[in-house]
Each structure stands twice: as structure tokens, then as C-alpha cells.
C-alpha positions as CSV (number, residue, x, y, z in Angstrom):
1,X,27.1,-38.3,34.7
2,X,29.3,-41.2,35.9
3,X,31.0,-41.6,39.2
4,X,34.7,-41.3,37.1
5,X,33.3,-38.2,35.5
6,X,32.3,-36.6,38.6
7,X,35.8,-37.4,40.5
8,X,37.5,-36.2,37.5
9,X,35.2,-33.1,37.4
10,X,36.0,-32.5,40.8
11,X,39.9,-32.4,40.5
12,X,39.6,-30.3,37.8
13,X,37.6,-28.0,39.9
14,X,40.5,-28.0,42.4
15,X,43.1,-27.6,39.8
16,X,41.0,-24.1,39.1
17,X,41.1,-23.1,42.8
18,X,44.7,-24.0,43.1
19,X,45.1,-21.2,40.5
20,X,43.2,-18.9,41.6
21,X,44.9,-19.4,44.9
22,X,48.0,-18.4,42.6
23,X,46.5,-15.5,41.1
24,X,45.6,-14.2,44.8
25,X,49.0,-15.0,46.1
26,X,51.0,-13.3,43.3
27,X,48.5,-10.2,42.9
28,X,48.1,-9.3,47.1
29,X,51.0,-7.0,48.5
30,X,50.1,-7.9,51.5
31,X,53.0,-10.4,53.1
32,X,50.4,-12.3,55.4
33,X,47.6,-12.8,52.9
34,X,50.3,-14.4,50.3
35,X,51.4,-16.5,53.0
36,X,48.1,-17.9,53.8
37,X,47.4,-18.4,50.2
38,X,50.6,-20.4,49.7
39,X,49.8,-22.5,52.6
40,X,46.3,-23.0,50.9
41,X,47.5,-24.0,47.9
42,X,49.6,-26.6,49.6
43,X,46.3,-27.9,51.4
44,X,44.9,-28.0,47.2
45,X,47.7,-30.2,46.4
46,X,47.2,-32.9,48.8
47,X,43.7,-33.1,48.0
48,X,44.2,-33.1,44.6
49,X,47.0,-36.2,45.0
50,X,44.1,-38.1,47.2
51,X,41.8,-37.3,44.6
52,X,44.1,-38.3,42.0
53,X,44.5,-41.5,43.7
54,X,40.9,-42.2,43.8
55,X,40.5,-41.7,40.0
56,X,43.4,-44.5,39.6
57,X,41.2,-46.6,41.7
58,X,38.6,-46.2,40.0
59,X,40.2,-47.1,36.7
60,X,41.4,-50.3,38.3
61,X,38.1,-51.7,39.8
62,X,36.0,-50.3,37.2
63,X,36.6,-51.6,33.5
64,X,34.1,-48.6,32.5
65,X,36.1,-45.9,33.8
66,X,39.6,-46.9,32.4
67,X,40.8,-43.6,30.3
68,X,37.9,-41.4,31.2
């Protein structure tokens, strides 16, 4: 597997925990535990944009990994 396939393995990975984070948040009754699991999914987000960032990086210094 390539380097762009694993980066773009990898954020989909996160987009999955994101939504499980979701799933948690919306399902749990308990106040506290939603709140934590919102503040995860924010943590989710920023590693998905720096992730997201990477993959354009990729596509720009790598002629192989343009569209992956």
C-alpha cells in the first residue's frame, strides 16, 4: 500500500470515529458524557483538517498520488 493510500485510509478511519463519537453523543442521557463526546469530536475534526492537509501535500509533491 502507498503512502497516499495509507493517509487517506487513515482519515477515513477518523471520519468513522467521528461518527461513532456521534452515535455515543446522541444515544447517552447522560449530560456530561455527551459533552465530552462533543468536545471529542471537535478534537476529530482538527485532526482530520491536518490530515486533510497532508493528503493535499502529498498530491502536490508527488505526481503519483494526484487523485488517489
Amino acid at each position: 500500500m502507498t503512502v497516499g493510500a495509507n493517509v487517506k485510509q487513515c482519515l477515513a478511519t477518523l471520519k468513522s470515529i467521528e461518527a461513532g463519537l456521534s452515535t455515543l453523543a446522541s444515544n447517552s442521557s447522560d449530560e456530561e458524557a455527551q459533552r465530552l463526546f462533543h468536545e471529542q469530536m471537535i478534537v476529530m475534526e482538527e485532526i482530520k483538517e491536518d490530515i486533510m492537509k497532508r493528503v493535499g501535500e502529498l498530491e502536490q509533491e508527488e505526481e503519483q498520488y494526484k487523485g488517489f
